[in-house]
C-alpha positions in Angstrom: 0.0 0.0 0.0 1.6 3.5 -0.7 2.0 5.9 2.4 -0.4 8.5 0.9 -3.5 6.1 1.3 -2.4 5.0 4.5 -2.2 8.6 5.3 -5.5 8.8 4.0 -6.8 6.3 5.7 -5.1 6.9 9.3 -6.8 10.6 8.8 -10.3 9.0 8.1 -9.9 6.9 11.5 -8.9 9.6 13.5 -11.8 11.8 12.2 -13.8 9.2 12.9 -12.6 8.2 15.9 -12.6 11.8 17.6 -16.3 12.9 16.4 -17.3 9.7 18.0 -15.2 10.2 21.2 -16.9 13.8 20.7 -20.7 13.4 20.3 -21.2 9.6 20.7 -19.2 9.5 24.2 -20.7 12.7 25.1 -24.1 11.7 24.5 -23.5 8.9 26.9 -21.9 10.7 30.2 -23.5 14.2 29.5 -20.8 16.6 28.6 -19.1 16.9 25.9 -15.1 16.9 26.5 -12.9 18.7 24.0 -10.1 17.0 24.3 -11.7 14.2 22.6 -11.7 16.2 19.3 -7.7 16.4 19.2 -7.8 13.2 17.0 -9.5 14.5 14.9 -7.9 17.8 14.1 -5.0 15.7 13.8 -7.0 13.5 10.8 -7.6 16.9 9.4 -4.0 17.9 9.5 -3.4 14.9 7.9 -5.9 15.3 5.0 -3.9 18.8 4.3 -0.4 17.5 4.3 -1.8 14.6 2.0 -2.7 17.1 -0.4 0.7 18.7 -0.6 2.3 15.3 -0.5 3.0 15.0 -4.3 4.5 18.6 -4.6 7.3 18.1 -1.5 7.0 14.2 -0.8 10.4 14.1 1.6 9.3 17.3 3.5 5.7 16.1 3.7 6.7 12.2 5.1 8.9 13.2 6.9 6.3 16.0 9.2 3.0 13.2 8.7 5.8 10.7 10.6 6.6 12.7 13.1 2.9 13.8 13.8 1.8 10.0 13.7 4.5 8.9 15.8 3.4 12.0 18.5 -0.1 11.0 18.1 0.7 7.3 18.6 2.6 8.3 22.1 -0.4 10.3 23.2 -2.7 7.4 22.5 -0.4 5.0 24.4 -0.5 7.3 27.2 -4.0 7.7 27.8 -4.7 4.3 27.0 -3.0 3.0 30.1 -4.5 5.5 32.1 -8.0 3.9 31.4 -9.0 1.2 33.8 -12.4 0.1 32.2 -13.2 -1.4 29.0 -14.9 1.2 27.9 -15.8 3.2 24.7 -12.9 5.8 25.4 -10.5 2.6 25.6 -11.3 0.9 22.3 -11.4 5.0 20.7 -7.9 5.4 22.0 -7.3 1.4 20.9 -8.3 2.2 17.2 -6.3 5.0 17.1 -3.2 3.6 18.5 -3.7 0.3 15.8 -4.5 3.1 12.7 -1.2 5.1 13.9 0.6 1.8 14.7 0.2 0.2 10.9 0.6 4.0 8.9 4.0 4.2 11.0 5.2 1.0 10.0 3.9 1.4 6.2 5.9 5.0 6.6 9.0 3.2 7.6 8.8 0.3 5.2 8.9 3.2 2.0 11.5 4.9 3.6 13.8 1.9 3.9 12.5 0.7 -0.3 13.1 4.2 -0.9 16.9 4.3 0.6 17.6 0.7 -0.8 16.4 2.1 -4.2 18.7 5.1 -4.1 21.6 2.5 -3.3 21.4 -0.2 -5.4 
């Protein structure tokens, strides 16, 4: 699979993933916490540098791995936190599985693209 879908496709969970944690969470407990939407402005940012992937490919990996690899920390983080099985564990789960396979599809075309260059 080439890193631009996957990028796609990471952005689409997280979007996913945050409005859920957003309004479908919310609607549950009552109130509405805004942290849950961070996902998803990440999924957005995502969708952006995805556009501008083509024009400046190295620069634009190179800031979507960083991000994801951030993103994938945060996810860890607050998915240990959370005792009970809940819907804010499996959110934080999906995320963390969406940002775990992008960074290792990242990581595979950088090493193709280095063997490439030296062979």
């Amino acid at each position: 699979m080439k890193p631009v879908t996957v990028n796609l496709l990471n952005a689409l969970v997280l979007i996913a993933a945050g409005l859920y944690g957003y309004f479908g969470v919310a609607s549950s407990t009552g109130t509405a916490s805004p942290t849950a939407l961070i996902p998803a402005a990440f999924g957005v940012l995502f969708i952006v540098l995805g556009l501008f992937w083509a024009k400046a490919p190295k620069v634009v990996s190179h800031v979507v791995v960083v991000l994801t690899l951030l993103l994938l920390v945060m996810c860890i983080s607050r998915f240990v936190k959370i005792d009970a099985w809940d819907a804010k564990k499996y959110i934080f789960l999906a995320c963390m599985v969406s940002n775990g396979v992008a960074l290792v599809v990242f990581i595979k075309s950088f090493i193709d693209a280095r063997r490439s260059r030296t062979t």
